[in-house]
Residue, then its C-alpha position, 0 to 999 in steps of 0.5 A: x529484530x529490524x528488517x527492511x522491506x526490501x529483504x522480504x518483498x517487492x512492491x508495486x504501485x499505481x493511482x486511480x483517481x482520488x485513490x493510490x494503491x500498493x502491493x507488497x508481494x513477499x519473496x516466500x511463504x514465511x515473509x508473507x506470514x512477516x507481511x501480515x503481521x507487523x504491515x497493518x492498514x495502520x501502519x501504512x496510514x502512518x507512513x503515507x500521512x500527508x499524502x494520503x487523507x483518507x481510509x487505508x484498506x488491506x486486502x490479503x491476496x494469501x495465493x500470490x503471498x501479497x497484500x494490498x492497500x488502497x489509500x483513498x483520498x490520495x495525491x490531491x485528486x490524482x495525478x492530472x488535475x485540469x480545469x474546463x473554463 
């Protein structure tokens, strides 16, 4: 069975740098067993290919039913690149 992710979960995201991360945190105890599951740091890493050139990271968080990832080598650098002449 196909779901969207938006059925089970709410994401949060942000950058640092040469680093992205996401968080997916499940609504309930049985979509976060959903979550680790079928959302591996892989599967991401496929998804985010273009963007993200770098390893891809999952951290579970088990008590907030959440996981995350870091994406490293991400957004050419970050979201401001500037040069000093």
């Amino acid at each position: 069975m196909r779901i969207e992710l938006v059925r089970i979960a709410h994401a949060r995201g942000g950058d640092k740098g040469n680093k992205a991360d996401l968080s997916l945190f499940a609504y309930d105890a049985h979509s976060y067993a959903v979550l680790k599951q079928e959302v591996s740091a892989a599967r991401v890493a496929q998804h985010f290919r273009g963007i993200a050139s770098g390893a891809v990271v999952r951290y579970e968080l088990d008590p907030l039913w959440a996981l995350k990832f870091v994406l490293d080598g991400a957004l050419d650098g970050g979201g401001f690149l500037f040069q000093v002449q």
